[in-house]
C-alpha positions in Angstrom: 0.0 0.0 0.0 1.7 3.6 -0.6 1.4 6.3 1.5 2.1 9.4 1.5 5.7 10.0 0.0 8.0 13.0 0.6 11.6 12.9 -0.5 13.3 14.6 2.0 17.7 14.7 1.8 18.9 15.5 5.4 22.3 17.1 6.1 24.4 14.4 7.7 24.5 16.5 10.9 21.3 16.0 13.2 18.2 16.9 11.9 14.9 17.8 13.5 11.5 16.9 11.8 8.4 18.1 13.3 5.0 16.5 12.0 1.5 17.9 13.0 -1.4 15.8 12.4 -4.6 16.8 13.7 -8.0 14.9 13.2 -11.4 14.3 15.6 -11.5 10.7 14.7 -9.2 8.2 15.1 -6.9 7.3 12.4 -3.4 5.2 11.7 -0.6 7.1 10.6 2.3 4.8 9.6 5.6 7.0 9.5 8.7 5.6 8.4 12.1 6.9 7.2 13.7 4.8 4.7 15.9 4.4 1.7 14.2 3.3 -1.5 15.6 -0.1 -2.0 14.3 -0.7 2.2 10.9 1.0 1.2 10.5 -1.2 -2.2 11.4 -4.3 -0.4 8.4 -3.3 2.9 5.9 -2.9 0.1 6.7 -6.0 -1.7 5.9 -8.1 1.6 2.9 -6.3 2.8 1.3 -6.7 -1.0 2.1 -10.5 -0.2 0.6 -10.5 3.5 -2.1 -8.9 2.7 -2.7 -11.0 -0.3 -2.3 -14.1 1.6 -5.0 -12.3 4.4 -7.6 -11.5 1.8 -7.3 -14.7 -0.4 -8.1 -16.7 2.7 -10.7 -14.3 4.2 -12.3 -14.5 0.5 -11.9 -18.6 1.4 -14.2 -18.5 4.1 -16.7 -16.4 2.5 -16.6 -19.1 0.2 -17.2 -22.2 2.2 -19.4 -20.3 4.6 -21.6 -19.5 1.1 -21.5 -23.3 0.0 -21.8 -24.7 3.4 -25.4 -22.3 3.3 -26.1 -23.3 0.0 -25.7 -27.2 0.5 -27.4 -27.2 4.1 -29.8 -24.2 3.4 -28.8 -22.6 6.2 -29.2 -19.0 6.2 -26.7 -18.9 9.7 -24.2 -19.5 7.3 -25.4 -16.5 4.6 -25.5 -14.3 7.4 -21.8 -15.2 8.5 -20.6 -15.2 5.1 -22.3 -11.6 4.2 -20.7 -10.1 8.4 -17.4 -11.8 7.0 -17.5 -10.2 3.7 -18.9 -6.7 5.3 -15.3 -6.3 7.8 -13.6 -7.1 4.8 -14.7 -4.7 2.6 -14.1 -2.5 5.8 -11.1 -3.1 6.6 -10.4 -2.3 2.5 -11.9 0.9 2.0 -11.2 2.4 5.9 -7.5 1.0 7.6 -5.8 -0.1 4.5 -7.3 2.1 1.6 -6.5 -1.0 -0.7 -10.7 0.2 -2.4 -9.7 3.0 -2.8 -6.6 2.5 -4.7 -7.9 -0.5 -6.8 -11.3 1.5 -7.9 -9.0 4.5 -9.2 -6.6 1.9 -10.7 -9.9 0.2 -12.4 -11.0 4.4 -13.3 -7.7 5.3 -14.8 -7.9 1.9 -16.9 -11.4 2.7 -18.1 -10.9 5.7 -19.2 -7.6 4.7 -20.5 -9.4 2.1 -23.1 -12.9 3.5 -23.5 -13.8 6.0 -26.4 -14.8 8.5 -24.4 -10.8 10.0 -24.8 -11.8 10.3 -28.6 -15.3 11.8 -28.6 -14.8 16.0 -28.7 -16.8 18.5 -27.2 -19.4 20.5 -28.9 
């Protein structure tokens, strides 16, 4: 997931960096100082975790949704939809994975529709 990114070069002497953030809800601000190659290498393995997290959250929506389609069990469409509901949180609010994927999915539209040839009147 990227952040937001400042390139900063300190002097080699000691440096002091003073960061205000101010907000009336509660919110996660991961700050890190790194080089790029550290930074690239981070990334890389929270894409994975967080792949592995989702594929097997997506798992047990999956075998909660046959295991209420088999038994006819609508416990198990309830769980499944709550499991599916704090995943979908968790994606649009902590991680911002949502928000990132739909403009990804935007940009690509766009990118390949007609729309970008039509002109105005």
């Amino acid at each position: 997931m990227s952040y937001f990114e400042l390139d900063v070069n300190f002097p080699v002497e000691a440096s002091v960096l003073l960061i205000r953030v101010e907000s009336p809800d509660p919110m996660v601000i991961p700050f890190y100082i790194r080089n790029i190659e550290e930074r690239y290498q981070v990334l890389t393995v929270e894409s994975f975790r967080y792949g592995i997290v989702y594929g097997a959250i997506m798992a047990l929506i999956l075998y909660n949704l046959f295991l209420a389609v088999s038994l006819k069990s609508s416990e198990n469409l309830l769980y499944s939809l709550y499991i599916f509901a704090c995943m979908l949180m968790n994606i649009s609010s902590y991680t911002g994975h949502l928000i990132a994927g739909l403009l990804f999915l935007l940009m690509f539209l766009l990118l390949n529709s007609n729309l970008r040839n039509c002109t105005t009147l």
